[in-house]
C-alpha positions as CSV (number, residue, x, y, z in Angstrom):
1,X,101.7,-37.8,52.1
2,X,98.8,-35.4,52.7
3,X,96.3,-37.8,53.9
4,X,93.4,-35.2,53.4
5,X,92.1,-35.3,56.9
6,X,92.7,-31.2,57.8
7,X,89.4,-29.6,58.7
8,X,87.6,-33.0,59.1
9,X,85.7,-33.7,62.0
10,X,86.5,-37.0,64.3
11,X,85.1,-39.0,67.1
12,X,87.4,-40.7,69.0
13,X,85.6,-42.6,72.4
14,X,87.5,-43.5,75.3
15,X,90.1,-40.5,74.2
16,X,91.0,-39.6,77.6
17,X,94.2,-41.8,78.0
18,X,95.9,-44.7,76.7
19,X,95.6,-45.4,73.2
20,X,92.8,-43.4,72.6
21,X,94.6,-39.8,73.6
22,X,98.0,-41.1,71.0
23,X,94.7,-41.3,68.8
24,X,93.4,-38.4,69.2
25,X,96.6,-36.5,69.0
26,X,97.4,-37.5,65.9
27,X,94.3,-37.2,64.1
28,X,94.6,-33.5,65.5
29,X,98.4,-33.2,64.3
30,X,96.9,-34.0,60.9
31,X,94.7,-30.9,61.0
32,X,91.5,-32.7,62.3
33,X,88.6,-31.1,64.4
34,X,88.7,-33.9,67.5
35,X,86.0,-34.5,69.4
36,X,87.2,-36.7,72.9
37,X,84.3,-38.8,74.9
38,X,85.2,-39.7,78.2
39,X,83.5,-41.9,80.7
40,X,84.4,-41.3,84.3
41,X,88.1,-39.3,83.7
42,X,86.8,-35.8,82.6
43,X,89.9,-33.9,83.7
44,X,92.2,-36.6,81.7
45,X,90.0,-35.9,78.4
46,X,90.3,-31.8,79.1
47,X,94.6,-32.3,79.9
48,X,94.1,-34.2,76.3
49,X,91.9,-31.1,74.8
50,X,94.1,-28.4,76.2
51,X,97.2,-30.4,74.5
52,X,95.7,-30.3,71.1
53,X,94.2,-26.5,71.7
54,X,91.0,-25.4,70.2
55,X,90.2,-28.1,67.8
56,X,89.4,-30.3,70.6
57,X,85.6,-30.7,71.7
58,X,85.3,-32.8,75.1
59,X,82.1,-34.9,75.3
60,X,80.8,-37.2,78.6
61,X,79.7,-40.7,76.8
62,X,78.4,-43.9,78.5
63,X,79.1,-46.7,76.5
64,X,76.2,-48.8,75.6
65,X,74.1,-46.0,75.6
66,X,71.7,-45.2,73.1
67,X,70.8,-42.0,74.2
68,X,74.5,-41.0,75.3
69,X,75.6,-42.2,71.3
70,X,73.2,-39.8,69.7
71,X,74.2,-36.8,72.1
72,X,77.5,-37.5,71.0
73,X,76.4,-37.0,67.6
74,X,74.6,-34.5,67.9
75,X,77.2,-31.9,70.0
76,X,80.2,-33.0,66.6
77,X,77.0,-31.6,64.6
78,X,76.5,-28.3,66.3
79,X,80.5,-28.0,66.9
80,X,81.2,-28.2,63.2
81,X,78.6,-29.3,61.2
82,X,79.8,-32.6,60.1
83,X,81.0,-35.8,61.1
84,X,83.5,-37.7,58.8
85,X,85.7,-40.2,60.8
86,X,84.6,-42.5,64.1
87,X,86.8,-44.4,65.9
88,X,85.2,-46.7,68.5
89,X,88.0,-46.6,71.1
90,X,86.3,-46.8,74.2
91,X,85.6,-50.6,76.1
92,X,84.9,-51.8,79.3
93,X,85.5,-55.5,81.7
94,X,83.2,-54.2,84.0
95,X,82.7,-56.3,86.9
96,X,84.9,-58.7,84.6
97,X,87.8,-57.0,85.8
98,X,88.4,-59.0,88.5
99,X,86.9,-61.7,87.4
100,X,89.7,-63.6,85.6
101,X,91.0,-66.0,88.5
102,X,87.6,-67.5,87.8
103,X,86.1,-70.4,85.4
104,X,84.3,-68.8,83.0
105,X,81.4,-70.4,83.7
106,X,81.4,-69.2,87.4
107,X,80.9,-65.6,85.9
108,X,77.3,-64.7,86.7
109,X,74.8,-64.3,83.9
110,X,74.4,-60.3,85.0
111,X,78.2,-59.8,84.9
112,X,79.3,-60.8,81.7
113,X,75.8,-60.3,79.9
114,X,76.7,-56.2,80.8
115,X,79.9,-56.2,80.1
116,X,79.2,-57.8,76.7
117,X,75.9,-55.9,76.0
118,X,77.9,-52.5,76.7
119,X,81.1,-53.5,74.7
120,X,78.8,-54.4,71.5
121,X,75.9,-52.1,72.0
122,X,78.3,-49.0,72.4
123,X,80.0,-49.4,69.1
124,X,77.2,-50.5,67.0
125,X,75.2,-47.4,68.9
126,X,77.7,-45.0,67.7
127,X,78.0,-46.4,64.4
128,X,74.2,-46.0,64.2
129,X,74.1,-42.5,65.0
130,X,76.6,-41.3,62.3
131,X,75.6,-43.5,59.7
132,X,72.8,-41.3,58.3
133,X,75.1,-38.0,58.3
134,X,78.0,-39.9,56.5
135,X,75.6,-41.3,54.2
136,X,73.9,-38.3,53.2
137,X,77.6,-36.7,52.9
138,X,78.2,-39.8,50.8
139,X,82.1,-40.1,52.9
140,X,83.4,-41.2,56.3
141,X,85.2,-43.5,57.5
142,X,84.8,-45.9,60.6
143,X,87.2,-47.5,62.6
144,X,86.7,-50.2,64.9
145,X,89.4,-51.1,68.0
146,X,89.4,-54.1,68.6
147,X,92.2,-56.7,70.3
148,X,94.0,-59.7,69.5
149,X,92.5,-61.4,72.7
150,X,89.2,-62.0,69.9
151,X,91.4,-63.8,67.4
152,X,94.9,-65.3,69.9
153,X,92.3,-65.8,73.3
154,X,93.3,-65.9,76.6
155,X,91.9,-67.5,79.9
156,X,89.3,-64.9,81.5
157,X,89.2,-63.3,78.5
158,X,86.3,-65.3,76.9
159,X,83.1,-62.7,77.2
160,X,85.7,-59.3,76.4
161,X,87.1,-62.0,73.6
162,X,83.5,-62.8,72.3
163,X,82.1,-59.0,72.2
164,X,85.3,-57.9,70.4
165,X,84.8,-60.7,67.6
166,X,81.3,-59.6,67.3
167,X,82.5,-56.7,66.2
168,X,84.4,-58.0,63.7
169,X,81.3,-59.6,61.9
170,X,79.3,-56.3,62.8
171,X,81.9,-53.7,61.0
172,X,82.4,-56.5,57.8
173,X,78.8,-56.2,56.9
174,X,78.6,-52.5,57.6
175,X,81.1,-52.3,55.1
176,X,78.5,-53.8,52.4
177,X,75.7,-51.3,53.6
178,X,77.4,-47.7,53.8
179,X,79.8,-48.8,50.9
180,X,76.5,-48.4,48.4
181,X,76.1,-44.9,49.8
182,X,79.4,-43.7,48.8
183,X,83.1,-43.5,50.1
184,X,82.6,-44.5,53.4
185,X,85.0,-47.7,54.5
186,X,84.4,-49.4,58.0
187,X,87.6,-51.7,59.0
188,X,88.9,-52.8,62.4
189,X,91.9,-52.5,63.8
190,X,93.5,-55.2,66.3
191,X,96.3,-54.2,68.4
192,X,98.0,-56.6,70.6
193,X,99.2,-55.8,74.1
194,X,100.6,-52.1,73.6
195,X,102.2,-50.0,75.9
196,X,99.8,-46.6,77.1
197,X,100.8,-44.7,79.8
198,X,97.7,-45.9,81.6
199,X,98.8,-49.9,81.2
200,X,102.7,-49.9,82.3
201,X,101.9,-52.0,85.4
202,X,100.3,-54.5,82.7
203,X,102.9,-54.1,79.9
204,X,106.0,-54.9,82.6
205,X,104.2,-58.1,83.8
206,X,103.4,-59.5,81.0
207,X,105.5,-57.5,77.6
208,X,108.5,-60.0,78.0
209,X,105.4,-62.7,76.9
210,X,104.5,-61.1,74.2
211,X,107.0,-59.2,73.1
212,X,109.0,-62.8,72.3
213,X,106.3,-63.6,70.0
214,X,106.8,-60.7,67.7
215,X,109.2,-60.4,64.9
216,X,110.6,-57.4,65.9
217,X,110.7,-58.3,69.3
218,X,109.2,-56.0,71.6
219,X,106.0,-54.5,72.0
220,X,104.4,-51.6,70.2
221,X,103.8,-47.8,71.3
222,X,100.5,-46.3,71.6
223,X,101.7,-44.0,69.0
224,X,102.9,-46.8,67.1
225,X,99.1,-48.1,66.7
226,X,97.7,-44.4,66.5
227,X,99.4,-44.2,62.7
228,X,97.6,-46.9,61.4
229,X,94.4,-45.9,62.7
230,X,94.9,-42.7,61.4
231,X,95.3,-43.9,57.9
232,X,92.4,-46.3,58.1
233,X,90.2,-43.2,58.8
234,X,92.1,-40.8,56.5
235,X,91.3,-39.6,52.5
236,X,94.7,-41.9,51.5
237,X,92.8,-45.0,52.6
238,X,90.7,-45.2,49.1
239,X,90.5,-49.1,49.1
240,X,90.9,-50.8,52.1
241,X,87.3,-51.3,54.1
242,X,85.5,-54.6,55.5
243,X,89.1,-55.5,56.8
244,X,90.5,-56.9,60.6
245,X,94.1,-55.9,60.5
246,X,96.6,-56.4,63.3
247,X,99.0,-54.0,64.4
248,X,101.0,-56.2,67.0
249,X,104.5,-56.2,65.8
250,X,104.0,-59.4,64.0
251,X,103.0,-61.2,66.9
C-alpha cells in the first residue's frame, strides 16, 4: 500500500528514544522528511538522525513552551518549506516522577499544576503553531500520543491521567475546526504499556500485568505502535479523524 507520505515533512517531539525514535524511523522508511525535537538527550536525537541519514532535521524543544513550539515550526519551514504531519510524542511527570508512593492529594499544587500545564500546553502549543500552515495547504494530519493510564487509571497516575484525557477532548474538537479547512484529520492514539528500549526496567516489572490482560498475551513493540501512527498521519488515512484509538494488544 503506498501510503503517500514520501517527500512529506513530519514533526515528531520527544523523537530521541523510546517510542518516539520507532516513530520516527518509520515515517522516514516511508520516504518522509523527519524533523526529531529533543529535550535534554541531544546526542540520542542525532544517533536517531544519523540512522535515518539526511532526511532527518534535529530540533531542541521545551515542552510547554510557546515560544520553543513556534521555533520548531519555523526551522520544518525553512528546512523544507512545509509542514504536513505532527505527532505530539513528547510528555513529561516532572517532579511527579517520584511522586507516586504518595496520596494524590499530598502532591503540592506547584508539582502537578507544571507537570499538567507542560503535558497540555505543549501539545496544544504545537498544534497551534502548524495549524495555520496546514490550513492554508488545506492537508495535514495530526497525531496525538496519548496512554491508556487516561482511560484504565492507575494510582499516582491521576494528574499525567487527567492531562492526557484533556487531550482527548482537545484533539476531538480540533477535528471539527481544521476539518472545514480541508483534508486535515486530528486523532489520538493510546498505547498501553509498550516495550522501548528506554522502558525495559519498567516493561519486566510490571509486562507479566499487563501482558495477561491482552488477547494476544503479551505486550506490544515500539514498532508495533509506530505502524499505526504512521497510518493515522499518512495519505491512506482519508476517513478516520476526531478518533481515541488503542493500540494495546487488546488489553
Amino acid at each position: 500500500m503506498d501510503l503517500g507520505i514520501a517527500g512529506r515533512t513530519v514533526i515528531v517531539t520527544g523523537a530521541s528514544g523510546g517510542l518516539g525514535r520507532r516513530i520516527a524511523r518509520a515515517f522516514a522508511a516511508e520516504g518522509a522528511d523527519v524533523v526529531l525535537t529533543y529535550h535534554g538527550a541531544q546526542s540520542e536525537a542525532e544517533l536517531v538522525a544519523k540512522e535515518i541519514g539526511d532526511r532527518a532535521l534535529v530540533v531542541r524543544y521545551q515542552l510547554g513552551d510557546a515560544d520553543s513550539a513556534r521555533a520548531v515550526a519555523d526551522a520544518a519551514l525553512r528546512w523544507t518549506g512545509r509542514i504536513d504531519v505532527l505527532v505530539n510524542n513528547a510528555v513529561t511527570w516532572g517532579s511527579l516522577a517520584s511522586a507516586q508512593d504518595r496520596p494524590f492529594e499530598a502532591v503540592p499544587d506547584d508539582d502537578w499544576l507544571s507537570m499538567v500545564r507542560a503535558n497540555i500546553a505543549g501539545a496544544v502549543q504545537l498544534t497551534r503553531a502548524v495549524a495555520p500552515v496546514m490550513r492554508e495547504r488545506r492537508w495535514g494530519r495530526l497525531v496525538h500520543i496519548s496512554s491508556t493510564l487516561a482511560a484504565d487509571g492507575l494510582a499516582g497516575a491521576e494528574y499525567y491521567g487527567a492531562a492526557k484525557a484533556a487531550l482527548h477532548g482537545f484533539s476531538r474538537s480540533a477535528a471539527f475546526s481544521l476539518g472545514r479547512d480541508g483534508d486535515i484529520l486530528s486523532n489520538v492514539l493510546m498505547p498501553g504499556l509498550t516495550r522501548t528500549e528506554t522502558n525495559t526496567a519498567i516493561a519486566d516489572e510490571h509486562g507479566d500485568h499487563y501482558a495477561a490482560l491482552a488477547p494476544i498475551g503479551r505486550l506490544l513493540d515500539a514498532d508495533e505502535v509506530a505502524g499505526p501512527v504512521v497510518y493515522l498521519g499518512s495519505a491512506a488515512n482519508t476517513g478516520i479523524t476526531g478518533q481515541v484509538i488503542t493500540v494495546s494488544g487488546g488489553a
